[in-house]
N, C-alpha and C positions, 0 to 999 in steps of 0.2 A: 504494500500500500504506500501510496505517495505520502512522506510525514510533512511536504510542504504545503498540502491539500489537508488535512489534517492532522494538524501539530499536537492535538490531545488523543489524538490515537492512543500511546502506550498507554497513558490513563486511563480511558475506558475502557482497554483490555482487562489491565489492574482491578479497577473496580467490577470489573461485568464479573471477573474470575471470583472475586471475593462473596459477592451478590449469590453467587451461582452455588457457592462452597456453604455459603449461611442458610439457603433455602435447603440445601440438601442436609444438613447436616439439624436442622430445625423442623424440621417434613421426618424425618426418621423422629427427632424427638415427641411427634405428635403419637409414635408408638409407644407402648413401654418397655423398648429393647435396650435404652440406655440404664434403665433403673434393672429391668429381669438380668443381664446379664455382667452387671456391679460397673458399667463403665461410669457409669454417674458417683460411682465410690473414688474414683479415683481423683486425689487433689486439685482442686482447680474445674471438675466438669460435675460439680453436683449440679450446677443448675440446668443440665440437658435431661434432668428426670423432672423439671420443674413444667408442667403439661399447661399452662394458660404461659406461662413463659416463652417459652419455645413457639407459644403459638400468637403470641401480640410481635415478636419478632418476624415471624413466616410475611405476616400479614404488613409489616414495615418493609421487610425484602420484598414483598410482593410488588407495593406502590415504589419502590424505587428501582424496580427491574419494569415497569411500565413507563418511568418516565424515562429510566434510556431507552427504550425502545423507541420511544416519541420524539426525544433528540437523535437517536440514529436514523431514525427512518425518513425524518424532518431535513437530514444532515446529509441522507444520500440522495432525497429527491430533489431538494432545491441546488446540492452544492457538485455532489459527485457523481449523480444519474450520468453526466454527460463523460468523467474521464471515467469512470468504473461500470461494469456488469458485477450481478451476482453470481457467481459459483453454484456448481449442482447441490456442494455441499450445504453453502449458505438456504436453498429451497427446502433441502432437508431440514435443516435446525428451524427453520423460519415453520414448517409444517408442527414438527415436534413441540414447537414452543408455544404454536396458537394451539394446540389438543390440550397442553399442561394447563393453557391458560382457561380456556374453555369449561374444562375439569374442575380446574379450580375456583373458578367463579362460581358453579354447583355449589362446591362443597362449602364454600361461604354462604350459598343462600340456603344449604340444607341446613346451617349453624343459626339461622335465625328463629326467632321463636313463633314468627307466623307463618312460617312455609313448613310444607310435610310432602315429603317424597317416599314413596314408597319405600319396604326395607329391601325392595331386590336394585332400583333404581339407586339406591341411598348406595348399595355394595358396588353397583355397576361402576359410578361413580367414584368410589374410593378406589377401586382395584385399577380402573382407567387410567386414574392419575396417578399411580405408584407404577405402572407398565409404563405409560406415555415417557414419565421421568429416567426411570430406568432404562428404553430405550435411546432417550437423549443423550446422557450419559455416557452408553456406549458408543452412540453415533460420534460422540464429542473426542471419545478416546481415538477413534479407529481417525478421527481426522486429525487432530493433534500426531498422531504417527503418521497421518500422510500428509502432513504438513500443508493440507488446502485451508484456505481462509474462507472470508467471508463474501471478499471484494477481487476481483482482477481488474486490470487494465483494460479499456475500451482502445481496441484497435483502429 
């Protein structure tokens, strides 16, 4: 990527990485596998068995992985549509990312106390969004080894 087209590029990598690593690592705490299997004992991460914790954070990584989406997306339509394309890989993440998001905006309206979704809907829903992630994840690994981004150069 062009860093004179984009001079807070590494930043947003920085921050998307960390954004990315807090929802996952606060998304697993909305289980009780940190506290079932003592990782929550260990110094320093008792508060990832702490379950409204884990979960006013998800929902703070949420709103701030929506607003870079809305600066990136903002950032490539007005600024870099013309020197950059997207990558097949970027189609992929960009699909994966609207299903989590999708998912997840469910599971916040199934958290509200006037909405009622059935209990197979209510599971559809939670398992969609722990697969959707989980293939993100993977997809995120196998491209990081093949080292494709997000953006290429428009020829």
């Amino acid at each position: 990527m062009n860093q004179n087209l984009y001079p807070e590029y590494k930043y947003i990598r920085r921050v998307y990485a960390f954004i990315i690593f807090m929802m996952c690592l606060t998304g697993f705490g909305q289980m009780p596998i940190f506290k079932r299997y003592y990782i929550a004992d260990i110094p320093g991460l008792g508060w990832l068995a702490e379950y409204y914790l884990t979960h006013y954070i998800h929902y703070i990584g949420a709103i701030l992985l929506f607003v870079m989406f809305a600066y990136c997306a903002a950032g490539y339509f007005f600024v870099g549509r013309h020197a950059f394309r997207l990558t097949r890989s970027a189609y992929v993440r960009i699909i994966l990312l609207a299903a989590i998001t999708i998912t997840g905006i469910f599971r916040v309206l199934k958290n509200l106390p006037d909405i009622v979704f059935s209990p197979n809907f209510t599971m559809f829903i939670d398992i969609s969004h722990l697969v959707f992630m989980m293939m993100f994840l993977m997809a995120g690994a196998v491209f990081v080894f093949m080292k494709t981004g997000w953006l290429m150069p428009e020829y």
